[in-house]
C-alpha positions as CSV (number, residue, x, y, z in Angstrom):
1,X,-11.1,-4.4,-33.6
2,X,-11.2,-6.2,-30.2
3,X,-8.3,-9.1,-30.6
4,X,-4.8,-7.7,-29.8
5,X,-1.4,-9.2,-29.4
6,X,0.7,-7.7,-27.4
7,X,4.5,-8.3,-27.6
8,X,6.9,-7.7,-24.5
9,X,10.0,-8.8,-23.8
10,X,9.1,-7.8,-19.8
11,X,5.9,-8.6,-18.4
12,X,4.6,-8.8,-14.6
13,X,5.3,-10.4,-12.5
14,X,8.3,-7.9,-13.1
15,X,7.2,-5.0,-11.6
16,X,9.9,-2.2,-12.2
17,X,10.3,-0.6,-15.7
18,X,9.4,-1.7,-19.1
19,X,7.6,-4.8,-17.6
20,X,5.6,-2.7,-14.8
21,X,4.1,-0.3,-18.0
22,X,3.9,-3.0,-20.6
23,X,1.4,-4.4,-17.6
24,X,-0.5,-1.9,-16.7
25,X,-0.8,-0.7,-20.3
26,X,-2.5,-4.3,-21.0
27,X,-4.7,-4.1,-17.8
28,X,-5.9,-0.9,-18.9
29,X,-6.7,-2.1,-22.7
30,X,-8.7,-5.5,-20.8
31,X,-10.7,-2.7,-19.1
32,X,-11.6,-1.0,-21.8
33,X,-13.2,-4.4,-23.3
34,X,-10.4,-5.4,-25.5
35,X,-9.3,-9.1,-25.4
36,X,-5.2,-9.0,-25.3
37,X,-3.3,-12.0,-25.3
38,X,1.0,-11.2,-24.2
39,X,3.5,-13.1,-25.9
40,X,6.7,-12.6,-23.4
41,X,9.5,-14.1,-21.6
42,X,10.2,-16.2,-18.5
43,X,10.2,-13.2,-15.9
44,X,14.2,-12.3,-15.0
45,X,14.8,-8.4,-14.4
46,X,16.7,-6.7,-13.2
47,X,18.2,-9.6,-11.8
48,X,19.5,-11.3,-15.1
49,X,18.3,-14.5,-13.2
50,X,14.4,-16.3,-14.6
51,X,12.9,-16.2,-11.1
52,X,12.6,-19.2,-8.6
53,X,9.3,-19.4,-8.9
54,X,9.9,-20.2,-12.8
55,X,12.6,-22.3,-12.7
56,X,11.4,-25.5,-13.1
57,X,8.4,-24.4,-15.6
58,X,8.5,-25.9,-19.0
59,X,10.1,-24.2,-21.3
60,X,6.5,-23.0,-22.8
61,X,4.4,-21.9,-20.9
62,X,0.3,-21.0,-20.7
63,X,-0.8,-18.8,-17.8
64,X,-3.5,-16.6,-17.0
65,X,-2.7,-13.5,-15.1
66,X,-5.3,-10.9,-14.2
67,X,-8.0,-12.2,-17.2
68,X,-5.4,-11.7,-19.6
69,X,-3.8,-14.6,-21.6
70,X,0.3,-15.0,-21.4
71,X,2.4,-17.4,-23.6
72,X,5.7,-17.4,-22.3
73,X,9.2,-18.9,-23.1
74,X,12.2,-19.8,-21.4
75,X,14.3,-17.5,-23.3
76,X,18.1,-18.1,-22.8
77,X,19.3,-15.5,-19.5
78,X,23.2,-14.7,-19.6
79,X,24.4,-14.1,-16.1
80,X,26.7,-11.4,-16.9
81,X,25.3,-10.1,-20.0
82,X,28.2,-8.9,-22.7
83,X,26.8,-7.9,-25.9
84,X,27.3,-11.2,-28.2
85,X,25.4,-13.0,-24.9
86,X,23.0,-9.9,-25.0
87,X,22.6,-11.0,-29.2
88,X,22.0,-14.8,-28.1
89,X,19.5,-13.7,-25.5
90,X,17.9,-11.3,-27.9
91,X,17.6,-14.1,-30.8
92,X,16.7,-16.9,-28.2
93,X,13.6,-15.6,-27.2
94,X,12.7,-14.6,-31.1
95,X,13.0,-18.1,-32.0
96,X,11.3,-19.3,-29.1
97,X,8.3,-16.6,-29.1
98,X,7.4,-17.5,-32.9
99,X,5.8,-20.9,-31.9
100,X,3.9,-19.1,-29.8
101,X,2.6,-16.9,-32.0
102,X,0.7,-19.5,-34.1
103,X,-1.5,-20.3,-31.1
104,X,-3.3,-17.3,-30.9
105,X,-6.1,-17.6,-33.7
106,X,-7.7,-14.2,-33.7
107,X,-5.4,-10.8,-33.8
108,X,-6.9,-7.2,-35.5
109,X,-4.2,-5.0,-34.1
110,X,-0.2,-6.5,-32.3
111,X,1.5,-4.0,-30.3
112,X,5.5,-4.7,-30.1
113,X,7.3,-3.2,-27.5
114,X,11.2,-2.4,-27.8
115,X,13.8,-3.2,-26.5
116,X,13.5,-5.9,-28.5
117,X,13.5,-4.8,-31.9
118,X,13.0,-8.2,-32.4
119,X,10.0,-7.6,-30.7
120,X,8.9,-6.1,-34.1
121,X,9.4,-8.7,-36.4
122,X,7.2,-11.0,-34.2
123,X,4.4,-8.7,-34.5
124,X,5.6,-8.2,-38.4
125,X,4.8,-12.0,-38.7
126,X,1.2,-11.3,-37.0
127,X,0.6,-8.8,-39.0
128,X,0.9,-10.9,-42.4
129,X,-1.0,-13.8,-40.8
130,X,-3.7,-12.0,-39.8
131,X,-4.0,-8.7,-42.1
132,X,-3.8,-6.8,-38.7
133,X,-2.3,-3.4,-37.8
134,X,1.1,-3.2,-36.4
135,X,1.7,-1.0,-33.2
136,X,5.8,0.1,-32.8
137,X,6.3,1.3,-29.1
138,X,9.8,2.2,-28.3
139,X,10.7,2.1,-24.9
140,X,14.8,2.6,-25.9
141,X,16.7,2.8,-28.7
142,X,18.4,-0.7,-28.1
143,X,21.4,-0.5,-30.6
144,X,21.9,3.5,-30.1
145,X,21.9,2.6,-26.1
146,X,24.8,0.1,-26.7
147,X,26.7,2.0,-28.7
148,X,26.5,5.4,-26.8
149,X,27.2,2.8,-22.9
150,X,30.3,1.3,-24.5
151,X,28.3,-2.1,-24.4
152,X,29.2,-2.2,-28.5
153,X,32.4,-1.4,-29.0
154,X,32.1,0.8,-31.8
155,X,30.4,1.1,-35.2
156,X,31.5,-1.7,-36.5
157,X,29.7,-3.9,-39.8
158,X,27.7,-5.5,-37.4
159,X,25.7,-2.5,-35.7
160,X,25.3,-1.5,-39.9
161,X,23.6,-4.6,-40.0
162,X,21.5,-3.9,-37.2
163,X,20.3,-0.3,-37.6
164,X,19.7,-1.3,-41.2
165,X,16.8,-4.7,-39.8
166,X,16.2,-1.9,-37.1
167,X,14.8,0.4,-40.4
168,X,13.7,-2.4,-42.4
169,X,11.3,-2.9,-39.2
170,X,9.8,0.1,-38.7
171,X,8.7,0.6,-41.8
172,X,6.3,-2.3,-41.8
173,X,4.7,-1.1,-38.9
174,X,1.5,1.3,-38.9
175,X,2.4,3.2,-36.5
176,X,5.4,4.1,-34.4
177,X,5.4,5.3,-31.1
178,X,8.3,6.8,-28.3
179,X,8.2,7.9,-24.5
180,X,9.8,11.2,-25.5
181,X,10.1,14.6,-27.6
182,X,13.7,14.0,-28.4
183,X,13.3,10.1,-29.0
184,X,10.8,11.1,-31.5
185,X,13.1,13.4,-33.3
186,X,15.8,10.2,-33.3
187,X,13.1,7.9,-34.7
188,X,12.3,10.7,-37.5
189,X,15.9,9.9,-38.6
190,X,15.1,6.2,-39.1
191,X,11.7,5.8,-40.4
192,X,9.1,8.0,-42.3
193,X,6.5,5.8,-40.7
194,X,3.3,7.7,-38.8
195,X,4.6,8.5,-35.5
196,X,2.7,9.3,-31.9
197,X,4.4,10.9,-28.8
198,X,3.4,7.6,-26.0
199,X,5.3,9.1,-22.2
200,X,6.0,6.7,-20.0
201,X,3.0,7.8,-16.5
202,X,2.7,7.4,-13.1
203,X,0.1,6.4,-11.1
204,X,0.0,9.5,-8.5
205,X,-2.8,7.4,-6.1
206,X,0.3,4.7,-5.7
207,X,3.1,6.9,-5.4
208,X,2.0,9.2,-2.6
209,X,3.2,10.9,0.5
210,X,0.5,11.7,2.1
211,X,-0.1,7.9,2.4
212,X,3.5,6.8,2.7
213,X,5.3,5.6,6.0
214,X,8.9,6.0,6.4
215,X,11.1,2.6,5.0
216,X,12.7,0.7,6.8
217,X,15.9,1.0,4.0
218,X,15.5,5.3,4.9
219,X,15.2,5.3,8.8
220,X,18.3,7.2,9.2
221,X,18.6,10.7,11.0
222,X,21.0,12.4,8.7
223,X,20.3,13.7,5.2
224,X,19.1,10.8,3.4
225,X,20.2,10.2,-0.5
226,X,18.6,7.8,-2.5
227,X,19.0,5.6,-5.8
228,X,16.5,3.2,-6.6
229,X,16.3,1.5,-9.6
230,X,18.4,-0.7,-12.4
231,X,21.9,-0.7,-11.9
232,X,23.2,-1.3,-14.8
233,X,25.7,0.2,-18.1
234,X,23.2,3.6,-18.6
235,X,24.5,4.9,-15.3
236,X,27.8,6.7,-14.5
237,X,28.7,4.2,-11.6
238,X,32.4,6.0,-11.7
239,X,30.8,9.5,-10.9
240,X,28.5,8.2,-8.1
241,X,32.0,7.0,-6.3
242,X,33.8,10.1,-6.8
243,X,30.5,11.8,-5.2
244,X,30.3,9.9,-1.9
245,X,34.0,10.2,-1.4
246,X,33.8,14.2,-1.9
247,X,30.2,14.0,0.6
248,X,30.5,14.6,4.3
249,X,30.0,11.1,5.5
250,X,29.0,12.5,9.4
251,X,26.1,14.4,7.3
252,X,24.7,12.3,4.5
253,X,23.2,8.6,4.2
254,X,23.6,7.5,0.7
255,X,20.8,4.4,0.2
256,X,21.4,2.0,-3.0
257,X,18.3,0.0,-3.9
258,X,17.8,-2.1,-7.1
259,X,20.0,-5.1,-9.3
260,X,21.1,-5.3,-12.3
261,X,24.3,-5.9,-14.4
262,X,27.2,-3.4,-12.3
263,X,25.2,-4.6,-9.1
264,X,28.5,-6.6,-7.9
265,X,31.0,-3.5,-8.9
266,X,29.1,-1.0,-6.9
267,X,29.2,-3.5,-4.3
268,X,32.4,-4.0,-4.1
269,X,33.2,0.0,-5.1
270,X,31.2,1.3,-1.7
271,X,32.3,-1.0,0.9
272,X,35.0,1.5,2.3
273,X,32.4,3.9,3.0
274,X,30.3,3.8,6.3
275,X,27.6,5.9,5.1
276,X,26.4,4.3,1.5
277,X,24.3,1.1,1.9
278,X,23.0,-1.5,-1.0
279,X,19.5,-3.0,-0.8
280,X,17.8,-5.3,-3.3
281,X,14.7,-4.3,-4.9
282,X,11.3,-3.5,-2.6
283,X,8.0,-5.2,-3.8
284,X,5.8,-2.4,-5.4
285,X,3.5,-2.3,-2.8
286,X,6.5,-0.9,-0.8
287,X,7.9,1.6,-3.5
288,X,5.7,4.8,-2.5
289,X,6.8,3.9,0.7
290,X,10.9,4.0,-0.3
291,X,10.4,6.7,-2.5
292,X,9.0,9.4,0.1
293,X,11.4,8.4,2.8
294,X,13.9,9.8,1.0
295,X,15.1,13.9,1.3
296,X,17.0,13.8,-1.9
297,X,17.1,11.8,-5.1
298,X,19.9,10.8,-7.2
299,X,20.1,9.8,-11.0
300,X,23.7,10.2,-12.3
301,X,23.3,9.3,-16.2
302,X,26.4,9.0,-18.8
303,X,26.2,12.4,-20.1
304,X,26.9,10.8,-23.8
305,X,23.7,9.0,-23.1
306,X,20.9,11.2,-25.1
307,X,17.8,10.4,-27.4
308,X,18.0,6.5,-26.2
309,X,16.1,6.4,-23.3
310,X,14.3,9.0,-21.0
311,X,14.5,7.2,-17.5
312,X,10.9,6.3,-16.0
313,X,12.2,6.1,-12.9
314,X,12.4,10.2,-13.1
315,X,8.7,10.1,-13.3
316,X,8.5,8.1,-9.5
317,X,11.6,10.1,-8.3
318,X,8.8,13.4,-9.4
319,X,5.7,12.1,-7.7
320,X,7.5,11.5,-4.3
321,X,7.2,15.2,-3.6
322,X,11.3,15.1,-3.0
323,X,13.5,16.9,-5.3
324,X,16.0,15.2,-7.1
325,X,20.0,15.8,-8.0
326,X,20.8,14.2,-12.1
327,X,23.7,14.8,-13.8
328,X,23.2,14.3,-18.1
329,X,23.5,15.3,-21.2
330,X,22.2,19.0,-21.2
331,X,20.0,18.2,-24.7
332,X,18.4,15.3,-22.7
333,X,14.5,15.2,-22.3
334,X,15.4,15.0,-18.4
335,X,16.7,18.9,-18.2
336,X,13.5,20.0,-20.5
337,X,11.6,18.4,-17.7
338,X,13.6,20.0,-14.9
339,X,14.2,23.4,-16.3
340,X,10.1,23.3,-16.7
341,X,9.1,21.9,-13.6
342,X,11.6,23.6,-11.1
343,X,11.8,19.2,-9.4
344,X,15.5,19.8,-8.8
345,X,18.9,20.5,-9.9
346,X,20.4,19.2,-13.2
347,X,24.5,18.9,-14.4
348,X,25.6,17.7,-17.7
349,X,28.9,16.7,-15.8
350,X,30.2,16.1,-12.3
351,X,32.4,18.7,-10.5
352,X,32.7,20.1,-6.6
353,X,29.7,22.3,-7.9
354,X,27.2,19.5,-7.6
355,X,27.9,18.9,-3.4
356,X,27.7,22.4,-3.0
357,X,24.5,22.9,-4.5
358,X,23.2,19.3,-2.6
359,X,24.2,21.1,0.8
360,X,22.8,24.2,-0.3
361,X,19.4,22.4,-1.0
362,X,19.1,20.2,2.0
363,X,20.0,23.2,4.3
364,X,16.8,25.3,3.5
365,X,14.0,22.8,4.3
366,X,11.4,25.2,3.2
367,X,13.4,25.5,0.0
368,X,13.3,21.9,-0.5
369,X,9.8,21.2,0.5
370,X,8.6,23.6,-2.2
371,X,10.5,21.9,-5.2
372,X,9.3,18.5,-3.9
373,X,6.0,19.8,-4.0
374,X,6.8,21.6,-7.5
375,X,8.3,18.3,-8.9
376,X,5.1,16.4,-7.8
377,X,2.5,18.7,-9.1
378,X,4.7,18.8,-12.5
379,X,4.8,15.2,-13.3
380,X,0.5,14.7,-11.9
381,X,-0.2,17.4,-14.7
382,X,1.5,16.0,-17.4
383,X,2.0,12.5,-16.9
384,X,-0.9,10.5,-14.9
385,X,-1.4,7.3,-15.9
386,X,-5.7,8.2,-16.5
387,X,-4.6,10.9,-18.8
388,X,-1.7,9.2,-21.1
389,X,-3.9,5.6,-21.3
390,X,-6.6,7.7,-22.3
391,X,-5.1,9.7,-24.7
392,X,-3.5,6.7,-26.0
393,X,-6.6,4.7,-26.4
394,X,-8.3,7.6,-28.9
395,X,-4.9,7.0,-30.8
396,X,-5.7,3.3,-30.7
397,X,-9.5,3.2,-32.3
398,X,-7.9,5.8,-35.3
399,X,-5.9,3.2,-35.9
């Protein structure tokens, strides 16, 4: 079994989030000595914008990146993405993705990554064409996620619809996997099909700070707070006001980096303070950099946000040897992590509490050393890249 087609929504060059590990995950099967061809998008996150430098592409498109095949198409990109334009985006680039599909003539095993669940029946079509295995990997729980962010209004007969073709889905595929403990207990509740525990990793050699220099975004000489990554409906954008009007502002730097759909509310929301600065995203090559520069992380979750999603980012946060600050749902995967790893201090809601403790914490630098240094050796054990990929790829010849 050496033909595989891999299915992904998000593929480099986006470099953050499901498009950085749908990437890396392909690179590492290509090493191994598999031939993977990627069906994907035009390349638009987290900006909800197709990139200038595939604008003016045709709207399919052949491309060889790194010895491995990618068929793209110009899917449809709303610029403020509500749910129905969320549904034409979604069934855009299903349409479009089919025709490519039929130009790949060999396939043994497709691997569909979701968000989209879409993403499934494409590889469901493979499947039948070929007599091939189907691979199910869930990065989030797309319908649960826009139910539980208020991006579905509520229950309604259309999200019946959906978790109903959601369940349909995953029972044609072969296997099913998740990037979390609690995920997999969601996905228990929605298919009986085989099931294997897939983390997200990190790549502890590119996320270092023994080999990091301080960023130019963290060059600050007071207590420097950062939050880098997609700003978008997941994150409680309301809380992360109240906090930097409750901080002392002569004390604290507050650094926002990343883009994303609330990118122009939390804009306009932090322009009255002095100390809280926005930044658009750093190349990769810079992220180990940005990460390490920081004292403190922040990740302030909707705490009715559980089982949908466990944030990657958490994982980068980790290996920068810095402790973090999240406020979430206290079931979420996140506190497992944190109660088990010591990496920082976790709140399932927001309160006077939380400052306290973030003074508390940056006032004992030995104190904060150590759980940076806890946090990283934590997330090296049990999530390196070379460990998970390898794990994963014993999982892959059973199959």
């Amino acid at each position: 079994m050496k033909n595989i087609t891999f299915i992904s929504l998000n593929y480099a060059p986006e470099d953050t989030a499901i498009g950085l590990y749908s990437t890396q995950w392909v690179d590492f099967l290509r090493e191994s000595g598999y031939n993977v061809t990627v069906i994907t998008a035009f390349p638009y996150y987290p900006k909800w914008e197709i990139s200038k430098e595939y604008k003016q592409k045709k709207t399919f498109l052949k491309e060889e990146l790194n010895g491995t095949t990618v068929l793209r198409y110009k899917q449809y990109v709303p610029k403020k993405p509500t749910f129905l334009k969320r549904i034409i985006h979604l069934s855009d680039f299903t349409i479009g993705s089919i025709f490519n599909l039929f130009k790949i003539k060999e396939c043994d095993l497709v691997i569909s990554v979701v968000p989209f669940t879409t993403s499934v029946f494409l590889g469901y079509i493979q499947k039948k064409r070929f007599k091939a295995k189907l691979w199910t990997h869930i990065q989030d729980f797309e319908f649960d996620a826009a139910l539980q962010t208020g991006v579905g209004k509520s229950k309604n007969i259309i999200f019946s619809i959906l978790f109903k073709l959601e369940k349909w889905l995953f029972s044609k595929s072969d296997l099913v996997s998740t990037i979390s403990y609690s995920m997999l207990n969601r996905l228990s509740e929605k298919t009986k099909t085989e099931q294997y525990f897939l983390p997200n990793w990190i790549d502890d050699a590119t996320i270092n700070p023994s080999t990091s220099k301080t960023h130019q975004y963290l060059q600050s000489k007071k207590t420097k707070i950062l939050y880098s990554g997609n700003i978008g409906d997941k994150q409680d954008w309301l809380t992360f006001i109240q906090f930097c009007k409750d901080l002392n502002e002569e004390r604290y730097e507050i650094v926002i980096v990343g883009d994303g759909s609330k990118k122009e509310w939390v804009c306009g929301n932090i322009k009255p303070f002095h100390n809280v600065n926005y930044y658009p995203p750093v190349p990769f090559e810079e992220l180990s950099d940005l990460l390490c520069s920081a004292d403190v992380h922040i990740l302030f979750q909707k705490p009715e946000v559980i089982d949908t999603v466990m944030p990657s980012k958490v994982l980068g946060m980790m290996a920068s040897g810095k402790p973090s600050i999240v406020i979430g749902n206290s079931k979420s995967e996140v506190k497992s992590i944190f109660d088990a790893s010591g990496a920082g201090l976790y709140f399932s809601e927001y309160s006077l509490a939380l400052v306290e403790a973030l003074e508390n914490l940056t006032i004992d630098k030995v104190h904060l050393q150590k759980q940076g240094e806890e946090a990283r050796r934590y997330v090296i054990e049990n999530f390196s890249k070379q460990k998970i990929l390898s794990n994963m790829l014993k999982q892959l010849k059973e199959i």
